[in-house]
C-alpha positions as CSV (number, residue, x, y, z in Angstrom):
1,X,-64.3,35.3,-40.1
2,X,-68.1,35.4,-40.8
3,X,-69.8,37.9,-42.9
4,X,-73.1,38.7,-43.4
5,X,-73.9,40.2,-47.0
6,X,-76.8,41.7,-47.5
7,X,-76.9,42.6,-51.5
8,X,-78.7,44.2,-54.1
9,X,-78.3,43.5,-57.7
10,X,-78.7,45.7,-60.0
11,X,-82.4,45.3,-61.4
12,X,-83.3,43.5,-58.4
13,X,-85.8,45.4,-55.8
14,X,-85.0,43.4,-53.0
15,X,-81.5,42.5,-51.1
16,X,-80.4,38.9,-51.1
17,X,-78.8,37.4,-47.6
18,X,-75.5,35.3,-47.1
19,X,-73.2,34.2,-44.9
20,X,-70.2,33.9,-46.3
21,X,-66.7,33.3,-44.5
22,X,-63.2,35.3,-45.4
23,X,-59.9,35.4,-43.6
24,X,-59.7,38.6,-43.3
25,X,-62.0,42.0,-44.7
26,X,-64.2,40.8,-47.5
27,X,-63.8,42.2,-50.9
28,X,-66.9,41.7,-53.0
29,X,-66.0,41.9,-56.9
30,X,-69.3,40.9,-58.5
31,X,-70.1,43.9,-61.1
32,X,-73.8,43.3,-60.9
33,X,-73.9,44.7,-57.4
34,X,-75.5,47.8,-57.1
35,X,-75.9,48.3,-53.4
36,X,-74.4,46.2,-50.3
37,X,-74.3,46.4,-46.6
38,X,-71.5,43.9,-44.6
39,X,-71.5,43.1,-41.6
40,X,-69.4,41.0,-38.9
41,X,-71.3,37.8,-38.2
42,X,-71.4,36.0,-34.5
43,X,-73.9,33.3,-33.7
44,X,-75.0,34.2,-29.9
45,X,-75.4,31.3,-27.7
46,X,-76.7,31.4,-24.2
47,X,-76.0,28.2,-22.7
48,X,-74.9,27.0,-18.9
49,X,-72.2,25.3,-20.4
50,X,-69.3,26.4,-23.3
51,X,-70.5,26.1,-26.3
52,X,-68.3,24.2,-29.3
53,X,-68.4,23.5,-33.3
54,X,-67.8,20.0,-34.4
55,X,-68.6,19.0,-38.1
56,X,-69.8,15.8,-38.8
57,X,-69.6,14.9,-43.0
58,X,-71.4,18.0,-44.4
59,X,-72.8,18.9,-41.6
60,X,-71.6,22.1,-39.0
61,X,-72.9,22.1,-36.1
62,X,-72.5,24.2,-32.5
63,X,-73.3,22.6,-29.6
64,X,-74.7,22.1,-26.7
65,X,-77.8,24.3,-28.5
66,X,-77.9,22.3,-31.7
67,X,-77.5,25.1,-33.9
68,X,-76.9,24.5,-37.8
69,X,-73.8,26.7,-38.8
70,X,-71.7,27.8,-41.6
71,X,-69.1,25.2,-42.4
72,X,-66.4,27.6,-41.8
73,X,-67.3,28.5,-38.3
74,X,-64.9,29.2,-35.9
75,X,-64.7,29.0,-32.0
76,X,-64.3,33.2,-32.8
77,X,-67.4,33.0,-34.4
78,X,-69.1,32.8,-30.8
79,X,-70.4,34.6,-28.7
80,X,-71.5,32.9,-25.3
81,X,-73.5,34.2,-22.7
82,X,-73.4,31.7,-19.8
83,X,-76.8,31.2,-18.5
84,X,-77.6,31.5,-14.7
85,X,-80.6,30.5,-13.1
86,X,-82.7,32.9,-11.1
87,X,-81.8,32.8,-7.7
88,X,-85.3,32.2,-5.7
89,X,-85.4,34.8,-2.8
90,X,-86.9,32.7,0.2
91,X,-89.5,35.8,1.6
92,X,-90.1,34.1,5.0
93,X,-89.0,31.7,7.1
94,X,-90.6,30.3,9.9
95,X,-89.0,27.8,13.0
96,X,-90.5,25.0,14.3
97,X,-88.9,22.6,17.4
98,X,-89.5,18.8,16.5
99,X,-91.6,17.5,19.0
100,X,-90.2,14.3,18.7
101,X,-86.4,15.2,18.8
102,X,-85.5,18.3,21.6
103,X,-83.5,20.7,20.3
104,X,-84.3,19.3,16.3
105,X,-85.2,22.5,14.3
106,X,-87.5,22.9,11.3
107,X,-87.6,25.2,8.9
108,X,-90.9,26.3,6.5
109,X,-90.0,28.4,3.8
110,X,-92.2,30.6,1.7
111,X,-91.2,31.4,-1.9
112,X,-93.5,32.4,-4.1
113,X,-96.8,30.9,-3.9
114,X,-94.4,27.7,-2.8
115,X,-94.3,26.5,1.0
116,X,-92.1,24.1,2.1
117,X,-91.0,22.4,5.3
118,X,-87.3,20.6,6.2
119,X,-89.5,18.0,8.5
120,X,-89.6,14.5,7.6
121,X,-93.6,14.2,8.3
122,X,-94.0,16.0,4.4
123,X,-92.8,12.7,3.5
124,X,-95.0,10.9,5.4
125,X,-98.4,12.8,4.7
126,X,-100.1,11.8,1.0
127,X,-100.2,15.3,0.3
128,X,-97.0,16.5,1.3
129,X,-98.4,18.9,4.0
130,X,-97.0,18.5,7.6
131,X,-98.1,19.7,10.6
132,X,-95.9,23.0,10.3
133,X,-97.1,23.7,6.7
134,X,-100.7,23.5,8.0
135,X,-99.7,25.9,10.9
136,X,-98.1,28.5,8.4
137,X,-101.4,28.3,5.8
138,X,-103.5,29.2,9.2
139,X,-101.6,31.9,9.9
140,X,-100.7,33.4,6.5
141,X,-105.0,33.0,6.3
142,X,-106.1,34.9,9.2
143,X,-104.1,37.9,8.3
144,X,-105.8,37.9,5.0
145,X,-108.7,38.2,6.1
C-alpha cells in the first residue's frame, strides 16, 4: 500500500511530503519527528480505457495517462473513473423526401449551433450546405426575427 507522509521535524517550520509504500499500516520510528499526518494514497485516473502499471528499468509508470508513479505501485493503488463522453442531445429534427428517390427520407439535425443533413448533396456542395440545410437556416431566420 501507498502512503502519503506529510512530516514535521523537529526544528523544522514547514512539513516535508513522501510517498512511501508499506505492506500493511505504516509505523514511522524516526525520533526527530515532531508532528505527522498519514494518509492512504490512490493515484485517480479518469480514462475510457482500464488503466495499468508496467515498469520499465527504473522507471514506474501507469498507463494509458502516462503518469510517473511510485515504484511500488500496485493495481490497488488505483482508482479509475471510466470516462464517458457527453452524449449530444439532438434539439430538432426536421424531414425532408428526396426529390430524386420517392419515398428516400432525409434527416437535418440541429445540435447546438451544429446543422447537419443525412443527404448526399452535403457532399456534393463546396461548402457542405445542401438544399435542406439552406431551407432549415431560412426558417430558423425568420422566426428570429
Amino acid at each position: 500500500m501507498l502512503w502519503k507522509c506529510k512530516i514535521k521535524y523537529k526544528g523544522e517550520a514547514n512539513y516535508t511530503e513522501s510517498i512511501q509504500y508499506s505492506e500493511g499500516p505504516i509505523t514511522l520510528t524516526d525520533p526527530n519527528i515532531e508532528s505527522a499526518i498519514v494518509e492512504r494514497y490512490t493515484y485517480k485516473v479518469k480514462h475510457i480505457y482500464q488503466p495499468f502499471v508496467l515498469t520499465l528499468g527504473e522507471n514506474t509508470t501507469i498507463f494509458p495517462n502516462g503518469i510517473r508513479a511510485h515504484p511500488q505501485t500496485t493495481q490497488n493503488d488505483i482508482i479509475w473513473e471510466k470516462w464517458k463522453p457527453k452524449e449530444q442531445k439532438t434539439s430538432q429534427v426536421w424531414e425532408f423526401e428526396s426529390s430524386s428517390f420517392k419515398g428516400e427520407i432525409y434527416k437535418v439535425k440541429k445540435s447546438g449551433d451544429r446543422i447537419t443533413c443525412s443527404c448526399p448533396g452535403v457532399w456534393r456542395s463546396k461548402d457542405r450546405t445542401c438544399k435542406h440545410i439552406k431551407e432549415v437556416q431560412q426558417m430558423l431566420a425568420s422566426k428570429t426575427t
